[in-house]
C-alpha positions in Angstrom: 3.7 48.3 -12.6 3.2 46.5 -9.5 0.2 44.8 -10.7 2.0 43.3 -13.4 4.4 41.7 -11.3 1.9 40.4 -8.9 0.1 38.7 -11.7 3.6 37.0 -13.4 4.3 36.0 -10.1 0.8 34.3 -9.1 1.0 32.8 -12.8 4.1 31.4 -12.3 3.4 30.1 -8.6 0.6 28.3 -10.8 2.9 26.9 -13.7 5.0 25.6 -11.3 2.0 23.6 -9.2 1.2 22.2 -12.7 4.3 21.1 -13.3 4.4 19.1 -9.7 1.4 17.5 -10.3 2.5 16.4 -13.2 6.0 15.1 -11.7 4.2 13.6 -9.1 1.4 11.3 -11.7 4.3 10.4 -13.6 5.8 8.9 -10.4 2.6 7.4 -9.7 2.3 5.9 -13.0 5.9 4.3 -13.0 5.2 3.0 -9.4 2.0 1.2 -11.1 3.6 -0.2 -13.9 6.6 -1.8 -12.2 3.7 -3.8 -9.7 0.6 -3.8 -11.3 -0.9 -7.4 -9.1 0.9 -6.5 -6.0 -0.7 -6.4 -2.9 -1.8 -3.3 -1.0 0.5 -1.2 1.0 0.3 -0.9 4.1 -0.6 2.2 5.7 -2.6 3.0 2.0 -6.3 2.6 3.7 -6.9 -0.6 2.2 -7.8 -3.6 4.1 -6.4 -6.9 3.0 -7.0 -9.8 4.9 -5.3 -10.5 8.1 -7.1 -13.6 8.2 -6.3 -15.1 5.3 -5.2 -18.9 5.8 -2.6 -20.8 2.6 -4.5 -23.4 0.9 -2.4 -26.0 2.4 -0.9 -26.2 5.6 3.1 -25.4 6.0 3.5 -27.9 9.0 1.1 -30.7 10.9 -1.3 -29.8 13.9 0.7 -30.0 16.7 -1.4 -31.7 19.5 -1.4 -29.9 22.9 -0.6 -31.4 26.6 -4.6 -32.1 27.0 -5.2 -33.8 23.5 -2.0 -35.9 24.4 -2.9 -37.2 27.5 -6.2 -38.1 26.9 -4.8 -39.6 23.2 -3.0 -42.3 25.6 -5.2 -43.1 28.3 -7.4 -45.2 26.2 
């Protein structure tokens, strides 16, 4: 008798894993389909990159103290 009951209860430990799983890839899927071209999140193990410069600049070069100076000295 007790065998029986050992094995309903490691088949059902296992039905229930299955049915996480396949909670967890529905949520997955959903997740995908709402941002399918987004970028990487952080944290994922992905690198993006940190260098990456717009194609245009947002404001002008500002020029510093030493490009200044010698800009009126001419």
């Amino acid at each position: 008798m007790e065998t029986i009951i050992i094995v309903a209860v490691i088949i059902l430990m296992i039905v229930a894993r299955v049915v996480w799983i396949h909670l967890l890839n529905a949520q997955h899927d959903e997740r995908i389909a709402a941002f399918p071209y987004s970028e990487a999140l952080r944290g994922s193990g992905r690198r993006s990159c940190p260098n990456r410069q717009p194609a245009e600049p947002t404001e002008p070069p500002v020029a510093t103290h030493h490009e200044h100076r010698a800009g009126g000295r001419r």
